[in-house]
C-alpha positions, -999 to 999 in steps of 0.1 A, spaced: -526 628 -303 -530 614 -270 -538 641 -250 -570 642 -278 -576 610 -272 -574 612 -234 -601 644 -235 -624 622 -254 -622 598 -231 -628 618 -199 -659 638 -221 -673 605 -226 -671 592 -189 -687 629 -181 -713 626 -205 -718 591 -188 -716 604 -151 -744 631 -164 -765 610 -183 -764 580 -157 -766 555 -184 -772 514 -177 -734 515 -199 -719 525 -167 -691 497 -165 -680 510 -203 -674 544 -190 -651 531 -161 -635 514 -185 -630 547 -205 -616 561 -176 -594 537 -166 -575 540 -202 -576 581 -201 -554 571 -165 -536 545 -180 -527 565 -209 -518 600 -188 -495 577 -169 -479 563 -196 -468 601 -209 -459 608 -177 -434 577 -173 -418 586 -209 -414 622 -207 -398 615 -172 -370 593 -193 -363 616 -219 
């Protein structure tokens, strides 16, 4: 579920990149989570 979420994420900040929109600060903020969240799955699978 959070790998979909995280491909959503990075679509939509492409989609934003292409489009060049005036929402540009909302689509850093997209990709900030898709990082946040990859990290996040990284850190846990490295404890299990």
């Amino acid at each position: 579920m959070l790998e979909t979420i995280v491909v959503v994420l990075v679509i939509l900040w492409l989609l934003g990149m292409v489009t060049s929109t005036t929402m540009g600060g909302l689509v850093h903020i997209l990709l900030v989570l898709a990082i946040v969240v990859i990290l996040v799955r990284v850190i846990q699978g490295r404890r299990l």
